[in-house]
C-alpha positions as CSV (number, residue, x, y, z in Angstrom):
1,X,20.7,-3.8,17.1
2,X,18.9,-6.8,15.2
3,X,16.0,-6.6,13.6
4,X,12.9,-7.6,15.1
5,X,11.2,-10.4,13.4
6,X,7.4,-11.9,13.5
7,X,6.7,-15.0,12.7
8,X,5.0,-15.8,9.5
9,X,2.6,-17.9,11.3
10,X,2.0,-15.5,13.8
11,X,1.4,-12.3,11.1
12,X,-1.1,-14.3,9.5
13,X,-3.2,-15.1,12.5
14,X,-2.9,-11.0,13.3
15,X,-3.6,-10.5,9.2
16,X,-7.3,-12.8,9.3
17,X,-7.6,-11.2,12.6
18,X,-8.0,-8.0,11.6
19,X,-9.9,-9.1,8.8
20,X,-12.2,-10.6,10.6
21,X,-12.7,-7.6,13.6
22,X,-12.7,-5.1,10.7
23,X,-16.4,-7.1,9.1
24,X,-17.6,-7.7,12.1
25,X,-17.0,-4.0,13.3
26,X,-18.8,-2.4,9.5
27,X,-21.5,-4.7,9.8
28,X,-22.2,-4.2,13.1
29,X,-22.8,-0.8,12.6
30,X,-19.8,0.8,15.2
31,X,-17.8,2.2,12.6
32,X,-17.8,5.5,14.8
33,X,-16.1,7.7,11.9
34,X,-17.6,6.3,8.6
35,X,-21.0,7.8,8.3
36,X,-22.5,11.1,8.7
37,X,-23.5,13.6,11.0
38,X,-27.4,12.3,11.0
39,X,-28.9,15.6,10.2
40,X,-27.7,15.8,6.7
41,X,-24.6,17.6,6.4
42,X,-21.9,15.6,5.5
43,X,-18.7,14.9,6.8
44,X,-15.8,17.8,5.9
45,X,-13.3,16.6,7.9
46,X,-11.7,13.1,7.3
47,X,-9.1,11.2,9.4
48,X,-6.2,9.7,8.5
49,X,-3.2,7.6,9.3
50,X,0.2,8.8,7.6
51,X,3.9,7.6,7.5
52,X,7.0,9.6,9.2
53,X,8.7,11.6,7.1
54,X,6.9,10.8,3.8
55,X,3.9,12.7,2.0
56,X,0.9,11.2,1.3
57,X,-1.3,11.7,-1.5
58,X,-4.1,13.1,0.6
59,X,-1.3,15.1,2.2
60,X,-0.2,16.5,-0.9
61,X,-3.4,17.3,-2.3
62,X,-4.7,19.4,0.7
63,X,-1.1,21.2,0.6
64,X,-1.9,22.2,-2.9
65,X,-5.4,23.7,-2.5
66,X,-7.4,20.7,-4.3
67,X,-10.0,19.9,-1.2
68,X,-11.7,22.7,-1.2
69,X,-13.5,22.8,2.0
70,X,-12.5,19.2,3.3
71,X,-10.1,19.0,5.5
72,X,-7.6,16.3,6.8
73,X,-6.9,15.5,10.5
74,X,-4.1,13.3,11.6
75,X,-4.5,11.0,13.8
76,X,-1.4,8.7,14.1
77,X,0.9,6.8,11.8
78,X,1.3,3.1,10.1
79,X,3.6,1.3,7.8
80,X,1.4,-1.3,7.9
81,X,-1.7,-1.0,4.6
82,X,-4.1,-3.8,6.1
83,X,-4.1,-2.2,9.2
84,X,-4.5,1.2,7.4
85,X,-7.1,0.0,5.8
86,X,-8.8,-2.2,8.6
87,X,-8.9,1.2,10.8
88,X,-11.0,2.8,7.7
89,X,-12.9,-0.3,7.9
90,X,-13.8,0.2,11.3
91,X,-14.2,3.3,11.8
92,X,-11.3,4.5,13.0
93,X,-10.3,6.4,9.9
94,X,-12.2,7.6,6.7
95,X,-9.7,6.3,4.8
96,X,-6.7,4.2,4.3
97,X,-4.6,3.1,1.9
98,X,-3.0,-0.5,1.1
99,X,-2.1,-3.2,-1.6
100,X,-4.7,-4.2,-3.8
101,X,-4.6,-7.5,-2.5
102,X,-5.3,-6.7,1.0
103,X,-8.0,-4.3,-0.1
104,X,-9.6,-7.6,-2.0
105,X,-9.4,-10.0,1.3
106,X,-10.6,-7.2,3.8
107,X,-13.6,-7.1,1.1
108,X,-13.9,-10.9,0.9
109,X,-14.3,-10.7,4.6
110,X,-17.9,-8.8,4.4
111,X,-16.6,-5.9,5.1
112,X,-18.3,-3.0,2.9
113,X,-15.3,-1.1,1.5
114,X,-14.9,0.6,-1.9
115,X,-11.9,1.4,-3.2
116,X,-11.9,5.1,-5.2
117,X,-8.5,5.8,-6.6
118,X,-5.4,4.1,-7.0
119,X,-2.9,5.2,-3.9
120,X,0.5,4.0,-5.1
121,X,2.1,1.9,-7.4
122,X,5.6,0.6,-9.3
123,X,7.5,2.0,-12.2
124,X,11.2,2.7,-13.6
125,X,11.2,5.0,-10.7
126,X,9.5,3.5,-8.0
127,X,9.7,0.1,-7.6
128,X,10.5,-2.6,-5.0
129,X,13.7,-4.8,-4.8
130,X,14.2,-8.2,-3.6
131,X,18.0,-8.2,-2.8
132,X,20.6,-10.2,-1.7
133,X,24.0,-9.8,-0.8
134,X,26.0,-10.1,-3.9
135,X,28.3,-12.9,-3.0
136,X,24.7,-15.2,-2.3
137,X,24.5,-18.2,-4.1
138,X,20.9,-17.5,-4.6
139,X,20.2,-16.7,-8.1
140,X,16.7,-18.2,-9.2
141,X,13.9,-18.9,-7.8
142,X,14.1,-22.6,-7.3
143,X,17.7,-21.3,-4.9
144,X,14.6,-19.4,-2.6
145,X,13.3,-23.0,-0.9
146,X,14.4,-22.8,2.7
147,X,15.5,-19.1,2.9
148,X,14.3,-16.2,4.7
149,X,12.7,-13.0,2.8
150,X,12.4,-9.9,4.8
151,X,9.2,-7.2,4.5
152,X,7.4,-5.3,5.9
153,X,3.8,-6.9,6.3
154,X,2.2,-10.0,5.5
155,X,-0.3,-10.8,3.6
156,X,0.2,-7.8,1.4
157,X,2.4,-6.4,-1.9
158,X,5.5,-7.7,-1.3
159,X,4.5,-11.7,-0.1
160,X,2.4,-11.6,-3.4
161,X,5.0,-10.4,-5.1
162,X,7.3,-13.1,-3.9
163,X,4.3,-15.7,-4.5
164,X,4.3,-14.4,-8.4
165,X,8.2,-15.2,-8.8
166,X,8.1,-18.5,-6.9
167,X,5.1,-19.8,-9.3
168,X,6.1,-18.0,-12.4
169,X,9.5,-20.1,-12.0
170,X,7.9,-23.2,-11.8
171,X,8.0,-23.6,-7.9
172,X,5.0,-26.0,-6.7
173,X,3.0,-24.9,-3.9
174,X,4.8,-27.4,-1.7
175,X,8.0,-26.0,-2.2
176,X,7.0,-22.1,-2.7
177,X,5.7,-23.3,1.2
178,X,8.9,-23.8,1.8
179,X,10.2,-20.4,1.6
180,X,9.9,-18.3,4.7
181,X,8.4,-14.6,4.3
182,X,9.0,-12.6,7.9
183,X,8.1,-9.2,9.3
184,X,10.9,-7.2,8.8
185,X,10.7,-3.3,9.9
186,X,12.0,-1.4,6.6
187,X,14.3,0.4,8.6
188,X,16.3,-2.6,9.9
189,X,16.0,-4.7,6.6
190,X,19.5,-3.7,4.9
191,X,21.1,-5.0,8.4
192,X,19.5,-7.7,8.7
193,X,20.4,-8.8,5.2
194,X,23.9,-7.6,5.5
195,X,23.9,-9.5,9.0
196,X,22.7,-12.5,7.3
197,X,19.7,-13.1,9.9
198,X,17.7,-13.1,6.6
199,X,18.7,-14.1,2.6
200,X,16.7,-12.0,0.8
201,X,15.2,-8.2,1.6
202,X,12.1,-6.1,-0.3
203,X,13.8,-2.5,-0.3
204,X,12.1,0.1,-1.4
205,X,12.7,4.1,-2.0
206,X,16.0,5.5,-0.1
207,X,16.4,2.9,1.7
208,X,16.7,0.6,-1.4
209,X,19.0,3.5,-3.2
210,X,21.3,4.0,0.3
211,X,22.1,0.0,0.3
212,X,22.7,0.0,-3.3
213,X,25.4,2.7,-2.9
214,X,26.4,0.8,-0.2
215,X,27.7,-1.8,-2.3
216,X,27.9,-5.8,-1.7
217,X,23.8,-6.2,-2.2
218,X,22.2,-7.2,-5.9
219,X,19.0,-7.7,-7.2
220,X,17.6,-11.1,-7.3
221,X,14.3,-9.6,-9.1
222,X,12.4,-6.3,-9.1
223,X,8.0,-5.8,-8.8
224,X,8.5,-3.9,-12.1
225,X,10.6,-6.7,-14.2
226,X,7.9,-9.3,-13.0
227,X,4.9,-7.8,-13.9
228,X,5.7,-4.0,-16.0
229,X,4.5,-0.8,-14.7
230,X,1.3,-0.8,-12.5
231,X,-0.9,0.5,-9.8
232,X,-0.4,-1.8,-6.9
233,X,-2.5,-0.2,-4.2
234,X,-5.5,2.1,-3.3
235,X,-7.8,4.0,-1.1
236,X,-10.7,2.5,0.4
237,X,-13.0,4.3,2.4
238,X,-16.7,2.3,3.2
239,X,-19.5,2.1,1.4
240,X,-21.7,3.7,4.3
241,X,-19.2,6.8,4.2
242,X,-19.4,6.8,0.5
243,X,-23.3,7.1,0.4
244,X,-23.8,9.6,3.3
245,X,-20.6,11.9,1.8
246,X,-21.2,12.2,-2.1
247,X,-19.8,15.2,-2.0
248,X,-16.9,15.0,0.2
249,X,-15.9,11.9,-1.2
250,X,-15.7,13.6,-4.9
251,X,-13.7,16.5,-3.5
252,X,-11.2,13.7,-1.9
253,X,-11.1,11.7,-4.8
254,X,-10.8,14.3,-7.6
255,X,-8.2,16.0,-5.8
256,X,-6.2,13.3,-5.1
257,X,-6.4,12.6,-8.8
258,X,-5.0,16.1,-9.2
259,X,-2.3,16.1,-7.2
260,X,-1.0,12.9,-8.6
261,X,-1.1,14.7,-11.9
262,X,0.9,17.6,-10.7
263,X,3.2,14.9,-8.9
264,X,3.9,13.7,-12.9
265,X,4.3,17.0,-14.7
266,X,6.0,19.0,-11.8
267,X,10.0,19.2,-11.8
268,X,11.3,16.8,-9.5
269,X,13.0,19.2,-7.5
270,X,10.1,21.4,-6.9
271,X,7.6,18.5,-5.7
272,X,10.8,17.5,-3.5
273,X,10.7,21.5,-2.4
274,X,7.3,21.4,-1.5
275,X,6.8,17.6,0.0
276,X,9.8,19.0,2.6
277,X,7.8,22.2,3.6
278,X,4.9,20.0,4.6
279,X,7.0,17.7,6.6
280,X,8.0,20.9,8.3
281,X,4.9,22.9,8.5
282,X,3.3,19.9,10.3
283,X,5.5,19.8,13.5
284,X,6.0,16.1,14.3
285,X,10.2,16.7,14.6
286,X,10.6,14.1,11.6
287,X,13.9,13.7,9.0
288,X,12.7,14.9,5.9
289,X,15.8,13.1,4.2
290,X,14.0,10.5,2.6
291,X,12.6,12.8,0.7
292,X,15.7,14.1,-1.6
293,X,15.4,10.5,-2.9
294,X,11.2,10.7,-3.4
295,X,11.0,10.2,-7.6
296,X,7.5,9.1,-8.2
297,X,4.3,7.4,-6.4
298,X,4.4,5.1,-9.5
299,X,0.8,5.4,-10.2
300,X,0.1,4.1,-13.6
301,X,-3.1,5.3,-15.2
302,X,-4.1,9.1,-16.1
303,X,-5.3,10.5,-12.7
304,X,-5.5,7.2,-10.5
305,X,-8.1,5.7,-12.2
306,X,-8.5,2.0,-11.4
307,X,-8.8,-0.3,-14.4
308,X,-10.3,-4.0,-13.8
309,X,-7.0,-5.4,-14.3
310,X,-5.2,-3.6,-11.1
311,X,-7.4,-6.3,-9.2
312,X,-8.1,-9.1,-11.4
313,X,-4.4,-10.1,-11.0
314,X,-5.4,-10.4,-7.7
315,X,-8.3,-12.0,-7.3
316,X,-6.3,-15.0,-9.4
317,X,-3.9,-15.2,-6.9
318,X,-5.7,-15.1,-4.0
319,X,-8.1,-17.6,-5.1
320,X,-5.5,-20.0,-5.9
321,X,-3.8,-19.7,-2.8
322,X,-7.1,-20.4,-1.1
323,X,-8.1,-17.4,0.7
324,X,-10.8,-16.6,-1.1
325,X,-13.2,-18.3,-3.4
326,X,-12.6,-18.2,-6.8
327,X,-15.5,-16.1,-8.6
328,X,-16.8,-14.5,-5.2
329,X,-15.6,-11.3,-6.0
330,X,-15.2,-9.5,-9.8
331,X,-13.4,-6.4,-9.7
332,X,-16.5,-4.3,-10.4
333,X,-17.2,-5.2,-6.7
334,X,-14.5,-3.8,-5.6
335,X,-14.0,0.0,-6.5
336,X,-15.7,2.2,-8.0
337,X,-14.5,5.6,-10.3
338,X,-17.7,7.4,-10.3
339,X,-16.2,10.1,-7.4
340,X,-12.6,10.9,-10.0
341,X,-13.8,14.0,-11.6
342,X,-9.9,13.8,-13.4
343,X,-10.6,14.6,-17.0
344,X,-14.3,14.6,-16.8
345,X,-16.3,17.8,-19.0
């Protein structure tokens, strides 16, 4: 079956869309699910979006007995991180999860999100591929003007990745324009490379290691060789929840923090072992594959924390792209560590 695409004109219409619905929404006041109860006893229970057959974080942490007396309640799915986090934004959700990036333009939009702890990020481990079939007479980036790049979401990681390379290889904006990022599910994204309906394709995780061992695919660059190892996304929640739930959003944060640190210093086969038993305890009939080939979340400061940096880098790009001013946001603006208790006392 091919791959469904969206056209990159299209995604970034639905992209400021969101944007736009999710400040209206905060600042309206309707975010249903972001304050609390009005009679001063916060909030215990926080929704969330999740991903089939993969553990969250949030998911991991509650499995392990870090939250206390908060608990999670699932509410649906995404692969998508600015819609994950435009559902925290509007209430939807308490929190969500998505590229740093995206967290900065939902933020630029008025919306009053904070992010509290870094949610994912790339390493030797974990790390997203832009590949191309191994025979492709692509091999720079100047070889990119005209060609197609699969991924999974605009407007996020993997188009500022792509942005990076172009402009770190000497690309002008008029012909970095020139090179066409489309919607691509993850699933489909090894087909459609192989099936040359596209030139280039982000893989990530077992999907990335199943094409590899596939053979006839190469990488033209990795997130990793163009920038080191880093945190690339985080948890936002808003800044109404934030206020109303101290307490809550300490326990989340902190024991996030934890169970990334258990995550680091835990044999790989027994986080595997226990990531599996949660896909199964929670009864949504998912393959629980993907997770044999699960080797890190990448994160790469002690506990999550979230140095300036992990947005400055950013806030450069976006504002040289346009899409936001430069100097309207600083990266103290835009998260805050105050709730991580990791290696506090």
């Amino acid at each position: 079956m091919a791959a469904a695409f969206t056209s990159t004109t299209t995604s970034r219409r639905q992209v400021l869309t969101l944007l736009g619905i999710s400040a209206a929404a905060v600042s309206c006041g309707t975010a249903t699910a972001g304050g609390g109860s009005g009679s001063g006893a916060q909030i215990k229970t926080l929704k969330y979006q999740g991903a089939v057959g993969a553990v969250s974080l949030p998911e991991l942490a509650s499995d392990l007995g870090y939250f206390e007396d908060v608990k999670l309640e699932w509410v649906g799915n995404t692969i998508s991180g600015p819609q994950d986090i435009q559902s925290a934004a509007t209430g939807q959700t308490h929190f969500g999860s998505a590229f740093n990036g995206a967290v900065i333009k939902l933020a630029a939009a008025n919306a009053p999100i904070k992010a509290v702890i870094s949610s994912y990020g790339s390493d030797r481990y974990s790390y997203a591929g832009y590949f191309v079939l191994e025979d492709s007479p692509i091999r720079s980036a100047r070889d990119l003007i005209g060609k197609k790049v699969g991924m999974n979401t605009l407007g996020a990681h993997y188009q500022a990745l792509l942005d990076l390379y172009l402009s770190r290889n000497g690309l002008s904006k008029a012909d970095a324009g020139k090179v066409e990022p489309l919607v691509v599910p993850p699933v489909n994204t090894e087909q459609a490379l192989r099936q040359k309906q596209i030139e280039v394709g982000v893989l990530t995780g077992i999907l990335r290691d199943k094409a590899l061992a596939g053979g006839g695919i190469r990488p033209l660059f990795t997130d990793v060789e163009l920038l080191g190892p880093f945190s690339a996304g985080t948890y936002i929640m808003t800044e109404r929840f934030i206020k109303q739930n101290p307490d809550t959003v300490r326990t989340f944060t902190t024991g996030v923090a934890k169970a990334i640190e258990w995550s680091r210093t835990t044999p790989r086969d027994e986080v595997v072992a226990r990531m599996t038993e949660i896909v199964k305890k929670r009864g949504r009939n998912e393959d629980t594959t993907a997770l044999r080939y699960w080797r890190s979340y990448g994160i790469a400061e002690p506990g999550g924390r979230i140095p300036d940096k992990e947005f400055q880098l950013w806030l450069d790009w976006l504002g040289e792209r346009g899409e936001i001013k430069k100097g309207q946001l600083k990266p103290s603006d835009l998260y805050t560590n105050e709730f991580n208790g990791y290696g506090k006392g």
